[in-house]
DOZA-916954 format. One record per residue (C-alpha): residue in one letter; x, y, z. Coordinates in pm, whole numbers, plus 50000, padded with zeros to 5 digits. Each point is the difference from the previous one (the first is absolute). Layout:
BEGIN
AXYZ
...
//
This chain:
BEGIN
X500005000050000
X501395036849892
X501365019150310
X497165028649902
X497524974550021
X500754982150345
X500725036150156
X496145006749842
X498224971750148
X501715001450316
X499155034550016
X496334994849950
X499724973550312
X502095025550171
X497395029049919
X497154973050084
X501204993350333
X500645039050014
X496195006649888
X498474969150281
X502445020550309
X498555030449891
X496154991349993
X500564978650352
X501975032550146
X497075027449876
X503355015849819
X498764989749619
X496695011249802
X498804981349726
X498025024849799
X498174985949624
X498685029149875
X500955041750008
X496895010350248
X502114970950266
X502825014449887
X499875039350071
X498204990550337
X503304980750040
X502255027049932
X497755028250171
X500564975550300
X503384993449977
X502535002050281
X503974996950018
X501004962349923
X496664990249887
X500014980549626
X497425004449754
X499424970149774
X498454999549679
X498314967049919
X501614983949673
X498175004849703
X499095026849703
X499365039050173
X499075015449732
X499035034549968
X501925007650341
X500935032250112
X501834994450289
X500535026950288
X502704990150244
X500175022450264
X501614995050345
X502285007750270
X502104968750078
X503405006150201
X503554988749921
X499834968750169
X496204994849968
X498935005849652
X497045003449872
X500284970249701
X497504993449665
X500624964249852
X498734975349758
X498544966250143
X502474984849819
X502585018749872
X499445002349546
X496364986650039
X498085036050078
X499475014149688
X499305036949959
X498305004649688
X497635020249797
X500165039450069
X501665001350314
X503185011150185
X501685005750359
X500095029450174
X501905002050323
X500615027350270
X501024995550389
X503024991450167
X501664963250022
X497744983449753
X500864967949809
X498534985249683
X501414964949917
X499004975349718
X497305017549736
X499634992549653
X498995028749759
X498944986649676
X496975002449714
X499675032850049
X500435037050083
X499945025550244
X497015025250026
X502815027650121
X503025011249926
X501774973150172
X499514964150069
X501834999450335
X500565037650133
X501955008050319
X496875022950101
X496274998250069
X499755043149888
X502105023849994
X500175010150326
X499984962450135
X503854980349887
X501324969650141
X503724995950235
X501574973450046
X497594977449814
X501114970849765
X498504979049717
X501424968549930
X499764973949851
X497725009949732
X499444996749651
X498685022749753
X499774986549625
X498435015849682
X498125019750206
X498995027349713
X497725028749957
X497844996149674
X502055026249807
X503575005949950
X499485038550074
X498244995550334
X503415002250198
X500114985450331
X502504984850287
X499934969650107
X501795004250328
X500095039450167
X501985011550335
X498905022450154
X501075007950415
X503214987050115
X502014966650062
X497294978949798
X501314961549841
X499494990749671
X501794960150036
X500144969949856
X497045006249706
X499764987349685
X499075030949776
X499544997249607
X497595003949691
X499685039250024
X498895010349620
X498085033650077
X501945031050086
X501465013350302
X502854984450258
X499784965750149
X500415014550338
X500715035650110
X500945017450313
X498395035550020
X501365025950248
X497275026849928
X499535012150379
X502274995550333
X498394972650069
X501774981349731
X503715017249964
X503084981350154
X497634966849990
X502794975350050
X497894969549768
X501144968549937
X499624985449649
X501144965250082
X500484960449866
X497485005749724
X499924986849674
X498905028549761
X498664975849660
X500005011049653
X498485030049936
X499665001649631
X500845027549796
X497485030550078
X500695013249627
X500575037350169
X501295014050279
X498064997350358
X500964963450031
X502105001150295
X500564970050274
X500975020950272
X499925038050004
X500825018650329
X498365034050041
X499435025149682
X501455025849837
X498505025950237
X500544980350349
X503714994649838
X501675029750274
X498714973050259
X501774978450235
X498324961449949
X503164975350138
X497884969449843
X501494968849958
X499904974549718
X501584969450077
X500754967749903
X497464995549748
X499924982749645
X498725021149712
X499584973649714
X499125011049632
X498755035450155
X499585015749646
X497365029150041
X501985029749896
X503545011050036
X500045002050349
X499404970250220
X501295019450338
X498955039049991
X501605015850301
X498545038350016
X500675008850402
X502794999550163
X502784970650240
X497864972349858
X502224966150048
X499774973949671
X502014974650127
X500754963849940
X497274991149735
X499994978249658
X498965016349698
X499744975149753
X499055001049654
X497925033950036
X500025022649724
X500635033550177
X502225014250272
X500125013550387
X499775038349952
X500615026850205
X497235018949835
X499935029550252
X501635004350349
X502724991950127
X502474979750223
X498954964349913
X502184971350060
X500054973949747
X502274971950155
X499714966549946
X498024990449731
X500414972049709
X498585014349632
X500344970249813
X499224997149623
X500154979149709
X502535014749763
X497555004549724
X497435022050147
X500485037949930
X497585006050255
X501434985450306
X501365029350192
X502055011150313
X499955036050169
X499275030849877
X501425028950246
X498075037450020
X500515025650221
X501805001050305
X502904980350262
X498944962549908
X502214973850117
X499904965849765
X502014974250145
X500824966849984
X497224988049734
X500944974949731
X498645006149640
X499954967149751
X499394998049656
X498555034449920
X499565009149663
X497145031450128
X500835030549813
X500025035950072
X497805008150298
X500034959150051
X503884999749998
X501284984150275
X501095030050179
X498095029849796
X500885035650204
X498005026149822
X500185035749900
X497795022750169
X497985032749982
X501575032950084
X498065009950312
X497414972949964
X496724999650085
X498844971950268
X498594974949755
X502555002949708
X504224996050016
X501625011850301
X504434997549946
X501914968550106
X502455013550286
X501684981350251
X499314964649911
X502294969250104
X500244967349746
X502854982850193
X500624960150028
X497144987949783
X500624971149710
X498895003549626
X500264966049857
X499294992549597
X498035035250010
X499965021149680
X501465036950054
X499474996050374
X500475034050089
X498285031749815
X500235034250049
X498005031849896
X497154976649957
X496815016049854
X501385030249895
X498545015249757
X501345031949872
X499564992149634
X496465004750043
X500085036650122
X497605009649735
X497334980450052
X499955002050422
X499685027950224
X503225011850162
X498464982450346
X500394965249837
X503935003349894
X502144976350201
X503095014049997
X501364999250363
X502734975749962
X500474981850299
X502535010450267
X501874990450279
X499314958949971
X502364976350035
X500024968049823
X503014981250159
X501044961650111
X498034984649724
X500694966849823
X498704997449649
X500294963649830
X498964996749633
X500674963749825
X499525015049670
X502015034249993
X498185036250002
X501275027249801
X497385021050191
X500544991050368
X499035036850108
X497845021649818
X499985036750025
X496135016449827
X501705029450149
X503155007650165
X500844982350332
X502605028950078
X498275000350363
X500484963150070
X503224987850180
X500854966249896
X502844978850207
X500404965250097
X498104983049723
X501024970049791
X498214983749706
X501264963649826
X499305007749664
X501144974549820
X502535019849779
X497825020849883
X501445036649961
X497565026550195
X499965033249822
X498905021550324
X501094978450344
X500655026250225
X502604985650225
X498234965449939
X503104973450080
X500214972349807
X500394964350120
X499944965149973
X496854986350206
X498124964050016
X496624994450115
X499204982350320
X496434980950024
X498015010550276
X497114986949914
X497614982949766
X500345018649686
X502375026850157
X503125008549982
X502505028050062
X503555012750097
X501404999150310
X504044997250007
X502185015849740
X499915038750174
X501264998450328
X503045018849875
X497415026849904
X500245032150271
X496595006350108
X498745032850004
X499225015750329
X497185027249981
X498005020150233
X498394977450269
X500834966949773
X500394984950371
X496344995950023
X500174974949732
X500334971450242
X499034971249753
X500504983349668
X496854984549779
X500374969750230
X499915015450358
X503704992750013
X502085028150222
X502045022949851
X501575012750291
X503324978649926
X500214990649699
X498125021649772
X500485002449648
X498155013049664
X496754986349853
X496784985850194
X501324967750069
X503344995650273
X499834962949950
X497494967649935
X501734972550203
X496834974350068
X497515024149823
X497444985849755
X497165022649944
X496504991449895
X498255032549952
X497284985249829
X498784979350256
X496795011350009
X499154987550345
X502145027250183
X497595027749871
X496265006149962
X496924977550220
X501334967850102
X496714986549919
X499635014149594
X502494983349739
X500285018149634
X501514968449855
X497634988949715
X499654962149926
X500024992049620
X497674988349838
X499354975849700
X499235023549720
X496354980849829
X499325005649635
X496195001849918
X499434989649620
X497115020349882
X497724992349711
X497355026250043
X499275031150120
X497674989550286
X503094979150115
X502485025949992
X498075020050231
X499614969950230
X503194992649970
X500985037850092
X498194999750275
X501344967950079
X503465006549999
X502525006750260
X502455029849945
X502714983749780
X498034976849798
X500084999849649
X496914998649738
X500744985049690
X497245009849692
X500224964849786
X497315010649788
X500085027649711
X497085022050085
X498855015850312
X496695022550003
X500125022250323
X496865017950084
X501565015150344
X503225014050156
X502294973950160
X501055006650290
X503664997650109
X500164999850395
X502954980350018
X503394989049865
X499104980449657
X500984992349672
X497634996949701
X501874983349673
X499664975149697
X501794983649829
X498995008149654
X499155037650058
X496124993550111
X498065030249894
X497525022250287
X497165015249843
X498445024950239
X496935016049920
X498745012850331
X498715034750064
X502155034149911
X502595010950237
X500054964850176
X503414982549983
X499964965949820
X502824997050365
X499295015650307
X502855006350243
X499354998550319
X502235007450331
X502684967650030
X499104992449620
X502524994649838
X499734985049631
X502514981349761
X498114999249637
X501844974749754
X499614994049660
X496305014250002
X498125019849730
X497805021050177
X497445023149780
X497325022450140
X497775016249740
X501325035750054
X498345014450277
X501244980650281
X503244998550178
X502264967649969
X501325008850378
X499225023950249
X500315001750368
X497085006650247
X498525039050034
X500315005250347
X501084973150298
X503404987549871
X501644994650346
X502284980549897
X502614995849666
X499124980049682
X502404987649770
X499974991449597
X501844986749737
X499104990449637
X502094973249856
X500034993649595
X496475010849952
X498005020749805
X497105029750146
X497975014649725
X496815017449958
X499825022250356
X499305030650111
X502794997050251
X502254975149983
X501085006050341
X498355026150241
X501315001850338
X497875025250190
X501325023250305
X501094989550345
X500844963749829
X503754990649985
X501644968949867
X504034991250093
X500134989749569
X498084998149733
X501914978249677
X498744998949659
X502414975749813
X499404988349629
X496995011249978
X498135023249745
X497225024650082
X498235012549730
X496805019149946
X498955011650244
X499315041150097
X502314998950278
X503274980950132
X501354995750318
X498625027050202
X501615009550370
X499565036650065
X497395005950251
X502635008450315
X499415039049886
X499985011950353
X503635006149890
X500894980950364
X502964983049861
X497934969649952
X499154979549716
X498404965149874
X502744977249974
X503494994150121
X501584983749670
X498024996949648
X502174981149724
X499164998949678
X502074972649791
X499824991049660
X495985013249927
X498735007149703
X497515030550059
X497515007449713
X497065022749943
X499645016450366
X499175030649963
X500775015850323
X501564995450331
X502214975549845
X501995002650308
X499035022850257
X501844994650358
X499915033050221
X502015014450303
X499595028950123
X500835025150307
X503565014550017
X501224969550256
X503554997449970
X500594973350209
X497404974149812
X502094983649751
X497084981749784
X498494988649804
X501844977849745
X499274998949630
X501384978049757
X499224995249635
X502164977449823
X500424981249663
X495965011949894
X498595015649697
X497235026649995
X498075007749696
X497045021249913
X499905008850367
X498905034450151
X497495013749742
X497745013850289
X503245010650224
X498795035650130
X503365010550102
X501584983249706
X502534973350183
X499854966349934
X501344989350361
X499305020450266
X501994996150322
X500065032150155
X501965000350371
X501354963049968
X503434999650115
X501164967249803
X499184998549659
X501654980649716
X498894999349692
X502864981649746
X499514971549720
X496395013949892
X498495004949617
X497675029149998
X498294999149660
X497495022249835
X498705019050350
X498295028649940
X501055017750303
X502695033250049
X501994979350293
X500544963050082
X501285010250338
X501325026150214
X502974989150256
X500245019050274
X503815004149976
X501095009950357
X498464967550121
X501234961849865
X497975003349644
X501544986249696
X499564989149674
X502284980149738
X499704978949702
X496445005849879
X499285005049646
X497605026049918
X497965005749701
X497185022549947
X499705003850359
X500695031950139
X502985002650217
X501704993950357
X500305033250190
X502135007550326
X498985022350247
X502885005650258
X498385014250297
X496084990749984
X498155024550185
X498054976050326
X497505019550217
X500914998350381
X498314977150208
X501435021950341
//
């Protein structure tokens, strides 16, 4: 039997045994519904526990109030720890003093508020010194992307957030927050601890923070919260996983693995980041480290591994700032410490000048120029080890004249490095510390470390080791008898929840008719596969796709869909997501081959259209606001006549948000659409989104864009990533094929053009702010 498991079961007798003392000692209520519940609580006394039978609560709003002691507090739990369910429109509001809440399970669902679990009752009433623990909060989405909410909010002072399992957040707004708005809430001294922060998946926009601590205009305030020993896995909402904006927060000794995004020192200052593993893939250009703003941040003894983020997702990005900044833009990086951390296999690990953007001076007001270089920051006893050589260890956006470098040392394999100021080169080996991780510890003793202002106060390597005797550069002093498992999931998160999926045997349904491919829709499991054997299909009505599936043939089975105008012939619906394959799917020119829902898209959907053919729509893809997929694919596949393409331009609040995260386009044949041949749309002025991704590759376009208003064939206004390269554009009766937005990461190469307008670059494209 697993470890997880035994510790499980045994705790369950344990919490019987707990639950039978407490009824024969008057110091347990068992309450089944919320009228027994809130007499509970408005009866409540210091050590008294409050039990909530096992089952579904749905529609719950829970009020926790109390006044428990220190020794004696006041304690909310699940019969059994996993088996109450909270779900429908509910949350969990707590104020009081020494309250506990151990063992909930948030799920199907949503809160009515602005918070599922909230550190206050109003806001005059906060909690101190209460906890929740043990918890778990899954998909637990508002309808709508744009109805922001948080999932966790502090409020008062020395509250515990531990050992949760948090993940599935799709709408905007952070995971958790701490808000300081009031003395009652500054120098709060919170513990984020042992919890296992899930995938998040990407938000497609900004607001899709894990943690964010305080706001731009609370940022002047002292918080001194703590996040601790926690595992962020695949955290990929936006570019910041970890938003510090208040002042001595701690981030120390957590795993950041495989999350597309960095820990950011947004606003405020004097965070320590100590401790910490950011560990990659080395493919990923998404997995990121630090990124350093503003003022006298000490980052210490961290390892980074297999980095490839970019720019503001480097491994250590320190930015420009704003000449006398306002509070919620760019404040100068001054006095900040990088000393004794470990970049191992990380692309251009360290970047400077980060974000600045003085090339764009025409098109922003002098407010938004970063051009405050940063000063006074040392960057000193640093070990860099690259297997295959970097040309580009360091990387200056703008000058790092106000950075002292000393004490560093890169392996680079023999690679020559342009700009290495002071870098020393030498011969290093890797040590294995652990599954899957490895990195240099002996080769530098030799090296002189650098002794700066109040260095004595770093006491500790990576490891915990001393460095009071025998100190020397990089996180790690030495790994005798250390093998690390920082994946093991059962050190973080509720000891009762596991995220560990079991596979499953993928089933193949063989259709024959319509009326069994919608039985056999309905029947399947996400994953299954539903294979068209015959050559026709008549399909009055939409399928639905509410789950992972793929639809193919094997000798391109043809879809004839003749239901009513401005129905899709495919529905999308939240966790849909569809793989068509070698399908001919024809409408009859007022329908839409796919669309996504209206309204109520809580979650992401997902499609990709394999070798087929989509003919004969209206739309062959609409995608409607507030709906967001992580890719949509369309692979050897032609679309022809129909009086629109693939249309994803509804996000016109101009938030920074948009529809989808990648589209690719690869080797299509479009024909006869006659507008909104590709329309994907982003915009807001929100420099620190770095989406969407387009891709258009090895297609041909012809007699496309008749009906184009604004005579471009592809319209991609605000996406940062475009490439367009390997294309045919024939006989398009349009003034533009595209315009790149040349100050961002838009290309084009290698297309032939013929009849078909031209492609334009426009250097600094003109984004309306969203501040």
């Amino acid at each position: 039997m697993p470890i997880k498991t035994a510790i499980f079961y045994l705790l369950i007798i344990t919490s019987g045994l707990f639950i039978s003392c407490d009824k024969a000692n008057n110091n347990g209520t068992l309450v089944e519904d919320i009228s027994a519940f809130n007499n509970a609580v408005s009866n409540a006394k210091p050590g008294d526990v409050i039990i909530l039978k096992n089952g579904i609560w749905k529609d719950a709003e829970l009020i926790f109030k109390g006044e428990g002691t220190e020794k004696k507090p006041i304690t909310l739990k699940a019969e059994i720890a996993g088996e109450v369910f909270i779900e429908g429109v509910s949350n969990l509001q707590i104020s009081g003093n020494h309250l506990e809440v151990h063992g909930l399970f948030f799920r199907n669902g949503h809160s009515p508020s602005e918070n599922v679990i909230s550190f206050r009752t109003n806001e005059k009433e906060v909690a101190n010194y209460a906890k929740v623990t043990n918890c778990v909060i899954l998909d637990f989405n508002n309808l709508e992307r744009d109805q922001d909410n948080l999932w966790v909010q502090f409020y008062g002072k020395h509250n515990e957030l531990s050992n949760c399992y948090i993940a599935g957040k799709t709408n905007g707004g952070p995971t958790v927050r701490v808000d300081l708005k009031g003395n009652q809430s500054i120098r709060n001294f919170h513990k984020i601890s042992n919890n296992h922060f899930g995938p998040r998946p990407r938000k497609g926009g900004a607001r899709g923070e894990t943690i964010q601590l305080g706001s731009s205009f609370t940022s002047m305030s002292p918080s001194n919260t703590t996040i601790a020993n926690n595992l962020f896995e695949e955290c990929n909402g936006e570019v910041e996983i970890i938003s510090s904006k208040t002042n001595f927060n701690i981030i120390k000794n957590n795993v950041f693995y495989k999350s597309e995004g960095s820990v950011v020192t947004r606003h405020g200052n004097y965070v320590t980041i100590d401790g910490n593993y950011f560990i990659g893939d080395g493919v990923n250009e998404q997995y990121g480290g630090i990124r350093i703003i503003n003022t006298g941040h000490w980052v210490t003894n961290n390892l980074f591994y297999k980095l490839k983020g970019k720019s503001f997702r480097s491994p250590l990005a320190v930015m420009n700032g704003i000449p006398k900044s306002p509070l919620n833009r760019y404040n100068q990086v001054t006095d900040v410490v990088v000393a004794y951390n470990t970049y191992v296999d990380s692309s251009s690990p360290w970047q400077f000048g980060v974000g600045t953007n003085i090339a764009q001076a025409d098109v922003l007001p002098k407010s938004e120029i970063r051009s405050a270089r940063p000063l006074r920051t040392e960057v000193v006893n640093n070990v860099i080890y690259n297997s295959e050589g970097d040309p580009n260890p360091i990387i200056e956006h703008d000058k790092a004249d106000g950075v002292t470098f000393e004490s560093n040392i890169i392996y680079n394999n023999g690679v020559a490095i342009a700009n290495d100021h002071g870098l020393i080169a030498k011969e290093l080996s890797l040590t294995e510390i652990g599954k899957d991780l490895s990195v240099p510890i002996t080769g530098f003793d030799d090296v002189v470390i650098y002794e700066g202002f109040d260095f004595e106060s770093i006491t500790n390597d990576l490891l915990g080791n001393s460095r009071n005797e025998s100190n020397k550069i990089g996180a790690i002093l030495n790994a005798a008898n250390v093998n690390l498992d920082l994946l093991d999931k059962s050190k973080y998160g509720a000891y009762w929840f596991s995220d560990v999926k079991e596979s499953k045997e993928v089933k193949t349904f063989n259709v024959k008719s319509t009326e069994a491919l919608v039985t056999a829709l309905n029947e399947a499991e996400s994953g299954d596969i539903i294979n068209l054997i015959n050559e026709t299909y008549q399909l009055p009505k939409s399928l639905v796709i509410n789950k992972t599936i793929t639809i193919k043939s094997e000798g391109k089975a043809e879809i004839i869909y003749n239901g009513a105008a401005s129905t899709p012939a495919i529905e999308l619906h939240p966790y849909g997501k569809l793989t068509l394959q070698n399908i001919n799917l024809k409408g009859t020119t007022t329908q839409f081959a796919f669309a996504s829902l209206k309204e109520n898209m809580s979650n992401h959907f997902g499609l990709a259209v394999i070798d087929s053919e989509i003919s004969n729509f209206n739309y062959a893809l609409k995608v409607y606001k507030q709906s967001f997929s992580e890719e949509i694919i369309f692979k050897n596949t032609t679309i022809s006549n129909c009086e629109n393409g693939i249309e994803l331009s509804e996000e016109t609040n101009d938030r920074g948000d948009y529809n989808t995260e990648y589209l690719t386009i690869d080797n299509c044949l479009f024909t006869d659409i006659k507008q909104n041949v590709i329309d994907y749309y982003r915009g807001g002025y929100d420099e620190s989104t770095i989406g969407g991704n387009l891709l258009v590759t090895n297609s041909t376009f012809t007699n496309c864009g008749a009906k184009e208003q604004n005579k471009t064939l592809l319209n991609h206004r605000g996406i940062i990533n475009v490439n367009i390269t390997k294309n045919t554009f024939e006989n398009n009766p349009v003034q533009f094929i595209s315009t790149l937005w040349g100050a961002k990461n838009n290309v084009a190469s290698d297309n032939q053009i013929s009849n078909s307008g031209k492609i334009a670059t426009e250097e600094n494209l003109k984004q309306k702010l969203m501040y």
